[in-house]
N, C-alpha and C positions, 0 to 999 in steps of 0.2 A: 139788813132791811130787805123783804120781798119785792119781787118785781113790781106787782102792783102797787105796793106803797112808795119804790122809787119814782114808779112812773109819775103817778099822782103829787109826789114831794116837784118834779121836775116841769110840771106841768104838759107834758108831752102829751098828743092829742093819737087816739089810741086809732089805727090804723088796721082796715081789715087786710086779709091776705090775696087780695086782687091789687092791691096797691094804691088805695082811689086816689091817694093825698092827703091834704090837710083841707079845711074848709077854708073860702077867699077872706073870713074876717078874722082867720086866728091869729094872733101876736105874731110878729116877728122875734123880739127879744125876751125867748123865754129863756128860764133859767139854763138848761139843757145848753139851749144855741149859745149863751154865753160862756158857760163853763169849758164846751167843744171850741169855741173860738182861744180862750186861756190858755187850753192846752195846747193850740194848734200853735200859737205865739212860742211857747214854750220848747217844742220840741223845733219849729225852726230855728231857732236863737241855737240850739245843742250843738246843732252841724255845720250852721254856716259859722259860729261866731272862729274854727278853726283855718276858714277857708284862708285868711291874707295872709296866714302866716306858715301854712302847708307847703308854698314852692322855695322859701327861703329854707326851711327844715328838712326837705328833700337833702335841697343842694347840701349841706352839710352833712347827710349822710351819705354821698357821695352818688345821687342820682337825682344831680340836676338836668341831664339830658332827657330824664323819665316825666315831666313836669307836665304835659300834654294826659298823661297819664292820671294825674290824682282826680280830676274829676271824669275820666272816661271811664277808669274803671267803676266809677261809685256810679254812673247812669251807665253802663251797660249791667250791673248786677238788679241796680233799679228797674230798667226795661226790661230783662229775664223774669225779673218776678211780679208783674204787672199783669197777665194772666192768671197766674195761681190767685193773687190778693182779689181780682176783678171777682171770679168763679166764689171764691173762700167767703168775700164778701156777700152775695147772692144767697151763700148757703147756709155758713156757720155763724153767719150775725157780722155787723159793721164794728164793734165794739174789741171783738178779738183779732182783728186786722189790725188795726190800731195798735191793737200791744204788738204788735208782732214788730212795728214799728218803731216804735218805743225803745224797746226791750234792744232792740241791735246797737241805737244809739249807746245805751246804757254799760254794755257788754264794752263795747269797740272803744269807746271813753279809757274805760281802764285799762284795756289790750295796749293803745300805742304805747305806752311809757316801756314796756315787756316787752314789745317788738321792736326797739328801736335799729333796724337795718333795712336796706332799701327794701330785698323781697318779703322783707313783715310787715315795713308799712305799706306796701303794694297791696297786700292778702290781706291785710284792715281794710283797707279802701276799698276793695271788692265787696269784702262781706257786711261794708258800713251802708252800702246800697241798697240792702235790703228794708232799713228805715225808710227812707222816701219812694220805694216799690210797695210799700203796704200803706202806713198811716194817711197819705193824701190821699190814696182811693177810699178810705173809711170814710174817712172826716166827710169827703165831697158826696158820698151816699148818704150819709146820716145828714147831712143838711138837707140833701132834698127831700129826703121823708119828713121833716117836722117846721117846712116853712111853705108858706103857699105857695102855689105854681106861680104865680104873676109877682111873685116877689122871689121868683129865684135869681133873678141876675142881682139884686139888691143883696141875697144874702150871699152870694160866692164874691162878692164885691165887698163885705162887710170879713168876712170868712179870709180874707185875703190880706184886708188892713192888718188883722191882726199878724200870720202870716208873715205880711211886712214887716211892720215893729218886731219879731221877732229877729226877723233879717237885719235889719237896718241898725238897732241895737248891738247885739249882739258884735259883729267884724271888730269894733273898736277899742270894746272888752276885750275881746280875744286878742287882739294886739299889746291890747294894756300890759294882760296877765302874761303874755310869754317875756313882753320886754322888763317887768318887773319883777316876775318870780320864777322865770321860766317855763318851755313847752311843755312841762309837763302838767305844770299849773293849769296849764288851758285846756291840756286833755283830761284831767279830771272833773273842770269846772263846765265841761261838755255834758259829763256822765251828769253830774248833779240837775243840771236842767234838763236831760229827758228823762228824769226820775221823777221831777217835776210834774213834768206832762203824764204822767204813766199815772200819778197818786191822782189828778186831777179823775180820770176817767172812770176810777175806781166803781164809785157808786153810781154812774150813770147810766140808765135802762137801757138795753137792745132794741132799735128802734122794724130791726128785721122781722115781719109780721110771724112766718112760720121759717124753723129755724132747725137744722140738721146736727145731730155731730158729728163730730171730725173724724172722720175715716180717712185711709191711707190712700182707697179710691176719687176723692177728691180733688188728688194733686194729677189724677191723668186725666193731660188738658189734649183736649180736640181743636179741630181747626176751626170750630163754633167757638170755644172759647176765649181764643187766640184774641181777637176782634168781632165789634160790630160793624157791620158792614154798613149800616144804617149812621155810624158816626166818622167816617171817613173821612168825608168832606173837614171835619175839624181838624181831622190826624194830619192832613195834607197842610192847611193852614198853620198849624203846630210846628212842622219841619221846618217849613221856609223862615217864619220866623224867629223861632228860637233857637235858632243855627247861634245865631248874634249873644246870646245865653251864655252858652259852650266858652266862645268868646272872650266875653267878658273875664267871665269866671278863672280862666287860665292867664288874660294878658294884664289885666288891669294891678295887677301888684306891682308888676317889671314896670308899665307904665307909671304909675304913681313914682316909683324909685327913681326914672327917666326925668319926669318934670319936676320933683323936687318936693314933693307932698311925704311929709314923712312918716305919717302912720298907715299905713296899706290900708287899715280897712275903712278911713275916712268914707274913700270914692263909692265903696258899696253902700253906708249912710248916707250918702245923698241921691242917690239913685234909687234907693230903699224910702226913703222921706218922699222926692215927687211922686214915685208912684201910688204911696198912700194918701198923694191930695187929689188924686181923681181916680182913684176904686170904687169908691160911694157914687159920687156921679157918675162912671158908666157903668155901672151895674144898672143903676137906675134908668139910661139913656138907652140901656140894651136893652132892659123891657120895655121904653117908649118907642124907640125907633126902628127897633129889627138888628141883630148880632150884627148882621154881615157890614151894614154899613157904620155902626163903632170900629169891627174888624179894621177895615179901611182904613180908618183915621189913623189906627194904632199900629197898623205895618208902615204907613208912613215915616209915623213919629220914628221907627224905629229906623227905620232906614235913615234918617237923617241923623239921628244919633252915631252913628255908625261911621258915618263920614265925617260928621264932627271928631271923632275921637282919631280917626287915620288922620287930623288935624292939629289936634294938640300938639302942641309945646310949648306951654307953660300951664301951670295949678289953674288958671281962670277956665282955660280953654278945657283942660280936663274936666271940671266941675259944670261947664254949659254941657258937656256931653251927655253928661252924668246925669242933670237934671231932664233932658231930652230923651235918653235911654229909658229915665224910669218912669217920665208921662207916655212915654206907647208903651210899657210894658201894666203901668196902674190900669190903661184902659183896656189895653188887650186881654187880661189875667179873666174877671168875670165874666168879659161876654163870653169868651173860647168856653168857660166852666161853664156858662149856662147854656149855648147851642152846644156843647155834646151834650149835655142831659136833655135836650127839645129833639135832639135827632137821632136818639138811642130809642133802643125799645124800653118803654118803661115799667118793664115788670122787670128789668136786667141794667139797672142804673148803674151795678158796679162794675160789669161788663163795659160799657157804651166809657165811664170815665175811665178804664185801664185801658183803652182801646187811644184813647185820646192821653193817657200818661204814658204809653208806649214811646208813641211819636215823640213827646217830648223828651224822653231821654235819649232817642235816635238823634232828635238834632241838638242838645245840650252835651251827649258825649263826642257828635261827630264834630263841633264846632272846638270845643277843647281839647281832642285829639289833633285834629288836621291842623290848628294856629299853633299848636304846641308843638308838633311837627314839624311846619317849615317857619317857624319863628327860629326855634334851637338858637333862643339866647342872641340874635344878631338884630337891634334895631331899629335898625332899617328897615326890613321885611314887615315889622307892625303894619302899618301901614297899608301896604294889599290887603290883609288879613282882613282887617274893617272894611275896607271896600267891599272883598267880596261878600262881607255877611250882610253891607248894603242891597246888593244885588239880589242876594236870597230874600229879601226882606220885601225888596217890590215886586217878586214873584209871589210871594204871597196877596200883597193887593193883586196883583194883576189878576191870577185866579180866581178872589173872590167877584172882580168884575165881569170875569167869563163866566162865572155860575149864574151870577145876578139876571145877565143879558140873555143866557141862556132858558132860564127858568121862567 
């Protein structure tokens, strides 16, 4: 099918090459923004549904000391490649970022079973990074080309449910399948769903107005590239926050083992669940009331989450954590997406959101590096770890009340 006939089948609203937007009465749910949402479900479901059961698999190939590791390496290869995707996406279309994303999951799926020894699962993990260093700077450009301005926090907030459910889903399956048929079950049942995501995108038009190809000059990134300078302020918010991320992500398995929850990836379906009951509403509250003061509410919640969980001991108390974790992260998630799109330059939207995915695998890898660090398997230590990711967490409110008062 030609572009113009996809576009027209997709209803996507044909965009000159200044950028203007879309008009304020076009749809939000056209066919396009839904199919991109499917896939976006899809391909998160690929990666995380591995994650509860990644530090137990470790340990049996005999590097459970490396456990700080399995998601640092996977968000520092992410954060490396968050430049190239930002630039790539600007240049050679939203569309082919995306696979690039895809395509890793895909690959990496059927590598672990082949690499089963610590330094091959370590060099999966790096090079599995490169899925979420591409595909979520596509997605999050291609949304703001084909949905009105005043309905962007609505659609990174709708773009996000899905997103969730894919998250939230996904952990519990992945626990199913390895305790039922084994790890490798799960790593292949990885591959299948971002194969998934990949067929989904197939026939959907390049929403990039004028579009380059891919030359090997491309990939030499400047310090213009690197970041917007103009979406800072988000990058900084980013940090403080999703320190607590990292977190999670590394302790929450040994916790769940700790108070007696026996399927690992229950805690991220409930944390995955609240935060999909208020995505909708602040996407929608960030376009009524202004980012920064949603931001607010949602470093909050997170800090309190945080402390909740260096509180746990027993399944209830885990699970209030859990539900508190993932209402400051359902609200946090769109506004942060939609004040870096309102504070980038908007003729370089893929720039301004790699600029703001950077950060976040800054503080997603340093939170799971650093607790997987001075955790090293002793449970006691828990405990500070959450603390301190509370502390990072009302540094972030705090700042945005310095910028507030200041501005």
């Amino acid at each position: 099918m030609p572009y113009s006939a996809r576009a027209a089948f997709l209803s996507l609203p044909m965009l000159s090459s200044q950028h203007p937007g879309v008009s304020a009465d076009a749809p939000l749910y056209t066919p396009a923004f839904l199919l991109l949402c499917l896939s976006h479900a899809l391909f998160a479901g690929s990666f995380n549904m591995m994650i509860p059961e990644l530090p137990a698999y470790l340990t049996s190939l005999g590097g459970g000391e490396h456990k700080g590791l399995i998601i640092a390496l996977f968000t520092l290869t992410a954060g490396l490649s968050r430049p190239f995707s930002g630039k790539l996406a600007d240049s050679i279309g939203r569309i082919p970022v995306m696979y690039i994303g895809v395509i890793a999951c895909v690959v990496c799926g059927v590598l672990y079973p082949l690499l089963a020894s610590v330094s091959g699962f370590l060099i999966l993990r790096f090079f599995h990074g490169f899925s979420t260093g591409f595909k979520p700077t596509g997605s999050s450009a291609y949304v703001a080309d084909i949905v009105p301005m005043h309905r962007r926090g609505e659609a990174m907030g709708i773009l996000g449910i899905c997103f969730s459910i894919g998250v939230s889903a996904s952990p519990p399956l992945g626990s199913w399948l390895a305790q039922a048929w084994g790890i490798n079950a799960l790593f292949y049942a990885s591959s299948v769903l971002a194969g998934g995501s990949m067929l989904i995108l197939w026939n959907m038009p390049e929403t990039l107005p004028v579009r380059q190809r891919f030359h090997p000059r491309l990939l030499r990134i400047s310090k213009d590239d690197v970041f917007d300078p103009l979406a800072m302020p988000s990058a900084i918010v980013m940090v403080f926050c999703y320190f607590s991320y990292g977190v999670i992500l590394t302790l929450a398995p040994d916790l769940s083992d700790a108070v007696g929850v026996p399927n690992r990836g229950f805690i991220f379906t409930i944390f995955t669940l609240a935060s999909i009951s208020t995505r909708l509403f602040a996407g929608k509250a960030s376009d009524r009331l202004g980012r920064e003061p949603v931001l607010q509410l949602a470093a909050l919640l997170i800090a309190a989450s945080m402390v909740a969980f260096g509180q746990a001991h027993s399944p209830a108390g885990l699970y209030l954590a859990a539900v508190l974790f993932g209402l400051g992260n359902g609200i946090f998630s769109p506004a942060i997406n939609a004040w870096t799109v309102d504070l980038g330059d908007p003729q370089r939207k893929g720039r301004a959101m790699a600029t703001m995915y950077i950060a976040l695998e800054i503080a997603i890898g340093g939170g799971a590096a650093i607790s997987g660090w001075y955790f090293a398997n002793i449970l006691d230590r828990m405990p500070a770890v959450f603390y301190a990711a509370a502390v990072l967490s009302l540094g972030g409110f705090l700042y945005l009340m310095f910028r507030k008062r200041k501005t």
